[in-house]
C-alpha positions as CSV (number, residue, x, y, z in Angstrom):
1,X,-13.9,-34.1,-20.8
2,X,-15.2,-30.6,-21.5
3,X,-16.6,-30.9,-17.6
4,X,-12.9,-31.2,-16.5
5,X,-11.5,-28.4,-18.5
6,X,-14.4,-25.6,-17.4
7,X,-13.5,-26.8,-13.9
8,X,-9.9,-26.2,-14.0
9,X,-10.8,-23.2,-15.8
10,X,-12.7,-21.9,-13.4
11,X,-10.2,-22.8,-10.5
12,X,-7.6,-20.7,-12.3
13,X,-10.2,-17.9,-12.9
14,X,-10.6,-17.9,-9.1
15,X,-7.0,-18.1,-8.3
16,X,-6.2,-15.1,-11.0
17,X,-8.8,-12.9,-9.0
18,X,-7.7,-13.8,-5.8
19,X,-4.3,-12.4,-6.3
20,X,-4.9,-9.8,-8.6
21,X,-7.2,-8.6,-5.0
22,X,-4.2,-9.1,-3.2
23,X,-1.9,-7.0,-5.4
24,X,-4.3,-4.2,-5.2
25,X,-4.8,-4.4,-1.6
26,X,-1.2,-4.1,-0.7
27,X,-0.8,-1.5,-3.8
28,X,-3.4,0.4,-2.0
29,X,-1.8,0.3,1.6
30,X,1.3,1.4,0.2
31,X,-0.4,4.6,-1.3
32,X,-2.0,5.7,2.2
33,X,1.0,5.2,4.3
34,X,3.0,7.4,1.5
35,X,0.8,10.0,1.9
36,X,0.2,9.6,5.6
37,X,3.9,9.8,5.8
38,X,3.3,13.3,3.7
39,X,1.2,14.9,5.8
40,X,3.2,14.1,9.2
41,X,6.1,15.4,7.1
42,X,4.3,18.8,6.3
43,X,3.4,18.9,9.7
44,X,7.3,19.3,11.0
45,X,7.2,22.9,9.3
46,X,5.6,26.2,10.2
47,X,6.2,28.4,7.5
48,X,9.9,28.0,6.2
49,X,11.0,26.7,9.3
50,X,11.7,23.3,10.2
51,X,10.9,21.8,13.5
52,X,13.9,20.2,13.8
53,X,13.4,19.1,18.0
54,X,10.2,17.5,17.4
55,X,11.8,14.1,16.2
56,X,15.1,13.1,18.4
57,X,18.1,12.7,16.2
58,X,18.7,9.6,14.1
59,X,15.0,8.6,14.2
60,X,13.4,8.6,10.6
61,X,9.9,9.2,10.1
């Protein structure tokens, strides 16, 4: 009986860490395309100016 219950323990220990991997994972690809996102942003100024012909009108970044 205590066999059973360290096995399901075990299983649930496994599934817990499997998606708390997950979670950080797609935490973590949410974080680099913010900043890569960022840096193409800073890129459409040069100095105060915007440039505003590099992207066509309507399109987002």
């Amino acid at each position: 009986m205590a066999a059973q219950t360290d096995e399901k323990e075990a299983k649930r220990l496994d599934e817990l860490t499997r998606e708390a991997d997950i979670l950080l994972e797609d935490k973590d690809s949410k974080r680099d395309l913010k900043e890569k996102r960022g840096v193409l942003k800073q890129t459409l100024y040069v100095g105060s100016k915007k440039l505003k012909h590099v992207i066509p009108k309507g399109k987002h970044i």
